[in-house]
C-alpha positions as a printed Julia matrix, in Angstrom:
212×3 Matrix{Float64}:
 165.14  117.51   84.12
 163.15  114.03   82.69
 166.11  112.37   84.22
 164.92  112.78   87.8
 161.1   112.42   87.29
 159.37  109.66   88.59
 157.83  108.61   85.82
 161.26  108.4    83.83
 162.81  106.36   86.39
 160.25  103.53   86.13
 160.16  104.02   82.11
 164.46  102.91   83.26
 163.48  100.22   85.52
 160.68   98.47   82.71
 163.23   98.96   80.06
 166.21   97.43   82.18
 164.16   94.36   83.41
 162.81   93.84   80.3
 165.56   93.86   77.85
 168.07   92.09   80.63
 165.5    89.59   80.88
 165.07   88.57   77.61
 168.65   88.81   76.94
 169.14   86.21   80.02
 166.6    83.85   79.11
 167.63   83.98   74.95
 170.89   83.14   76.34
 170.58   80.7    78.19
 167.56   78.56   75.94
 169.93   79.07   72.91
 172.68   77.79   74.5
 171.09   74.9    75.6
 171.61   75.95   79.63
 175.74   75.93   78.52
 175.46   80.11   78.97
 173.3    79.7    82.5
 175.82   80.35   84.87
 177.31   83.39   82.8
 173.86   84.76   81.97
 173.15   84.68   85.85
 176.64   86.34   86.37
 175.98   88.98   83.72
 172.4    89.65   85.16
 174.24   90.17   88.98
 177.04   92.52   87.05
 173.92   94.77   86.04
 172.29   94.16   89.09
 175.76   95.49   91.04
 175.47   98.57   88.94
 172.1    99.67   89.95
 173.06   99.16   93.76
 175.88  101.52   93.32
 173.95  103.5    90.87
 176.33  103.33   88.26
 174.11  102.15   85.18
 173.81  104.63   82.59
 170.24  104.26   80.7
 171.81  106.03   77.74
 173.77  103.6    77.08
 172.44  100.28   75.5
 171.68   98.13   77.74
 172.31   94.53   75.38
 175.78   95.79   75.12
 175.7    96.19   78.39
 174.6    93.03   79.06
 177.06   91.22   76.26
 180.13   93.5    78.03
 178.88   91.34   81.24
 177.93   87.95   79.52
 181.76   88.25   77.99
 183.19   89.12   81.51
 181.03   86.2    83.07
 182.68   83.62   80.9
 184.77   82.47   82.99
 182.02   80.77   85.4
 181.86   78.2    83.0
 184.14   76.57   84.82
 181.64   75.58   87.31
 179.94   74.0    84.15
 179.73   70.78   86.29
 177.55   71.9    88.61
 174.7    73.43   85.99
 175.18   69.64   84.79
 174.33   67.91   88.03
 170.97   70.6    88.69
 169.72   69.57   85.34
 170.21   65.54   86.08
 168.92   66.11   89.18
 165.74   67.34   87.84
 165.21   64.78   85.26
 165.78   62.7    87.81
 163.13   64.35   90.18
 160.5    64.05   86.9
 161.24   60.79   86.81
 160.99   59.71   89.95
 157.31   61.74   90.33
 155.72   60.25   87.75
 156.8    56.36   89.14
 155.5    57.49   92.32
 159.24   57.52   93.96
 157.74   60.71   95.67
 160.51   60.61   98.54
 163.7    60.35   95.76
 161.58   62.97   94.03
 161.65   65.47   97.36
 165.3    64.41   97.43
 166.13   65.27   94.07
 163.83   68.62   94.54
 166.4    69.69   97.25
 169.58   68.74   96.21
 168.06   71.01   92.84
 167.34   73.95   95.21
 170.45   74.17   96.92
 172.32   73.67   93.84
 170.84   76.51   92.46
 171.22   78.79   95.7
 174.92   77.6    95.11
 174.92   78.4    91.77
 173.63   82.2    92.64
 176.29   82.57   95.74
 178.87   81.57   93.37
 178.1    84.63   90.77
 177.62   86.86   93.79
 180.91   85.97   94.89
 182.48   86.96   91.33
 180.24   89.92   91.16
 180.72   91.35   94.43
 184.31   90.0    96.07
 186.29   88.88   93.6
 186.7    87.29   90.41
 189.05   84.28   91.18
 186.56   82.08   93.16
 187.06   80.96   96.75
 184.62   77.8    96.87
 185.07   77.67  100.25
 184.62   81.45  101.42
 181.46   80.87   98.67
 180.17   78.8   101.1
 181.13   81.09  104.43
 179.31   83.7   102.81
 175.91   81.27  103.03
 176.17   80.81  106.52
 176.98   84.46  107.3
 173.12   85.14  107.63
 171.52   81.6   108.05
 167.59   83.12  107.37
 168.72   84.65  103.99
 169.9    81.94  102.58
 166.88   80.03  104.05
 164.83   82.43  102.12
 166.66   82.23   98.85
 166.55   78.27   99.35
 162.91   78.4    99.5
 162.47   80.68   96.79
 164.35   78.11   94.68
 162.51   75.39   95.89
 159.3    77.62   94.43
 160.53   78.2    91.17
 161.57   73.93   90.52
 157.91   72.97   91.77
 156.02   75.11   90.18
 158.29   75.6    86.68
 156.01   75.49   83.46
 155.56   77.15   80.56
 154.1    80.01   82.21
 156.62   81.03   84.8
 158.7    80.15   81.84
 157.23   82.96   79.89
 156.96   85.14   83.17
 160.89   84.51   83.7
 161.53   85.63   80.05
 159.77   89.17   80.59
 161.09   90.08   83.58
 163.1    86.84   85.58
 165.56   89.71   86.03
 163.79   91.69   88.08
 163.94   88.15   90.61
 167.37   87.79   90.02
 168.04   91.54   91.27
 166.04   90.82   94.64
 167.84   87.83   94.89
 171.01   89.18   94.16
 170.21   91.84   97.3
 170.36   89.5   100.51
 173.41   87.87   98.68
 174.96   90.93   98.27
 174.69   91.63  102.31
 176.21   88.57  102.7
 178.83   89.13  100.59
 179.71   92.48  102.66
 179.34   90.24  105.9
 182.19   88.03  103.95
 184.13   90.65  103.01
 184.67   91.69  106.54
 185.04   88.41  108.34
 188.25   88.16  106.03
 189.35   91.49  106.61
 188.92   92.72  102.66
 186.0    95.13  103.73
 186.57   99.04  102.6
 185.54  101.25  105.31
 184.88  104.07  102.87
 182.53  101.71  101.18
 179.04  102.92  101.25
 177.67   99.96  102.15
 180.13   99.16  105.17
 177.28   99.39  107.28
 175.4    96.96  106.05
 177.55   94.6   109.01
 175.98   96.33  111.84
 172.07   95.03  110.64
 171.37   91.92  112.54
């Protein structure tokens, strides 16, 4: 069976990084950022799917990822905050290059956690449920303080060192860093999901609360 050889399995993985990637980053530079949050959401919907092992690789995976884009839509309501991250890093350009380097680190941070917000927010829709809780969004950070510590510093990686080629990096396979991302939020998200008593027992991932 090619299905279960290893060598199909990471012919799967290239194909799904690659394609979901480009798709991601197509959206979101055509769209001028507008798509960004549902691009992200879409990306975590695919991303959900391989956790539970439900993606088919038979089936396409750009209409995969349009079925998800479509079903992400409604994220756009958070437009407001996509609009703040990108004044915040004009802002942050700005200030560098007058030498405002402490308004600069400001603005760097504010971008970062923005961002880490931004990424909670579609793992909330993704993983707990679709009508967003902005305030059990933000339980879910604290649940376990070091992962989001680790997501915030990944973020604060990607704004300092963004150019053209981490841009063309993200384009190939920013996918693949949205899926270990989306991991550590996803734990979180099961931490979440049983601090408000919504957490299935028969869930295979139930015991997910019992790692410290």
């Amino acid at each position: 069976m090619i299905r279960e050889t290893p060598f199909y399995k990471f012919v799967s993985a290239v194909h799904i990084v690659f394609f979901s990637s480009l798709l991601c980053s197509l959206t979101i530079c055509l769209s001028g950022t507008i798509l960004l949050f549902p691009a992200i959401g879409a990306s975590f919907y695919i991303g959900r799917d391989i956790i539970y092992k439900k993606l088919d690789i038979s089936d396409s995976i750009v209409k995969t990822y349009f079925v998800y884009l479509k079903a992400s839509m409604k994220l756009l309501r958070f437009f407001s905050v996509n609009t703040i991250i990108v004044l915040n890093i004009i802002c942050m350009v700005i200030m560098a290059n007058s030498g405002h380097y402490t308004y600069s680190v400001i603005c760097l941070v504010i971008t970062a956690l923005l961002l880490s917000f931004m990424f909670y927010i579609a793992g909330y829709h993704t993983f707990v449920n679709e009508k967003i809780n902005l305030t059990e969004v933000v339980i879910s950070m604290f649940t376990k303080v070091h992962l989001l510590i680790m997501i915030f510093i990944v973020m604060i990686l990607c704004v300092m060192f963004f150019s053209g080629t981490l841009a063309t990096i993200l384009a190939l396979c920013g996918s693949l860093i949205i899926f270990v991302l989306e991991i550590p939020i996803f734990i979180q998200m099961i931490h979440l999901q049983k601090l408000t008593g919504r957490l299935d027992n028969d869930d295979q991932f139930a015991y997910l609360v019992n790692i410290k």
